[in-house]
N, C-alpha and C positions, 0 to 999 in steps of 0.2 A: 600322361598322368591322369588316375582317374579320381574324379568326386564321389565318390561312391561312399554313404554312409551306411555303416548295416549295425542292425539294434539286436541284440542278442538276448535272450530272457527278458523282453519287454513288452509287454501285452499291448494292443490299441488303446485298451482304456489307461494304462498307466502311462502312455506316449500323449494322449489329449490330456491328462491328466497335468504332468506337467509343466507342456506347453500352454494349457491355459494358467495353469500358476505363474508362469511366468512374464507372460504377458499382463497378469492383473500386477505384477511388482512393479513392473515396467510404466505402466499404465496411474499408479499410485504414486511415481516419483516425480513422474512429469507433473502430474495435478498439486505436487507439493510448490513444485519451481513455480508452475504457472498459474498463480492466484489471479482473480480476476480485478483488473483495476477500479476502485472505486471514482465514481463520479465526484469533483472540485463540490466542496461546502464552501458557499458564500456567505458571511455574514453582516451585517449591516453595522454603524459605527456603534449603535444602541446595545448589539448584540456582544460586538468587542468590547465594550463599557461592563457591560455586567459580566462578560466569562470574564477578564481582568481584576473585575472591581475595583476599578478608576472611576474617576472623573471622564465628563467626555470632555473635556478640554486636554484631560493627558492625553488623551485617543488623539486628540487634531495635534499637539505638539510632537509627537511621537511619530506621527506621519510627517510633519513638516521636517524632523531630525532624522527622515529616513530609517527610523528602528522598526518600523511597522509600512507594508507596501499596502497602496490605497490601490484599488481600479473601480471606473466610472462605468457606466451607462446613463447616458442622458445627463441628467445634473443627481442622480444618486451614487452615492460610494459606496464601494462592496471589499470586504478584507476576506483573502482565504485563509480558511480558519486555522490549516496546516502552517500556514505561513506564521501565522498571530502566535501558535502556538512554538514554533524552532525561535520564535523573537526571544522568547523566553529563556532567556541563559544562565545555568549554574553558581550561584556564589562561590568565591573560597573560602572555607570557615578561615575566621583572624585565631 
């Protein structure tokens, strides 16, 4: 059995033709799937406090009830901002 492909009424530039359109689809889909990931925002408790607009003592109780995840370096606390922000959960209108 043979692989033999044969192009009939098809010029080289309409063969490149295409083949490179096809490849730039190909090429365009992948770059859809594959965004590049963004680097972790850390925010400091003061930062949390004002994109919130709390108190900073809700900010330390809030962590202390687990609604909000703390992580340290050294003796500073840093919230991710992604995080701070899915904390954030829907009402149900009454």
């Amino acid at each position: 059995m043979s692989n033999t492909i044969q192009f009939i009424q098809v010029t080289p530039e309409q063969l490149q033709k295409a083949i490179i359109t096809g490849v730039k689809e190909q090429l365009n889909d992948l770059k859809d799937l594959f965004q590049p990931k963004e680097p972790t925002e850390y925010l400091t408790r003061n930062e949390v406090k004002e994109l919130l607009h709390v108190d900073l003592s809700t900010v330390h109780n809030w962590t202390k009830k687990g609604k909000l995840k703390a992580y340290g370096i050294g003796n500073r606390i840093y919230y991710k901002r992604h995080e701070v922000e899915q904390a954030i959960i829907p009402i149900q209108s009454i």
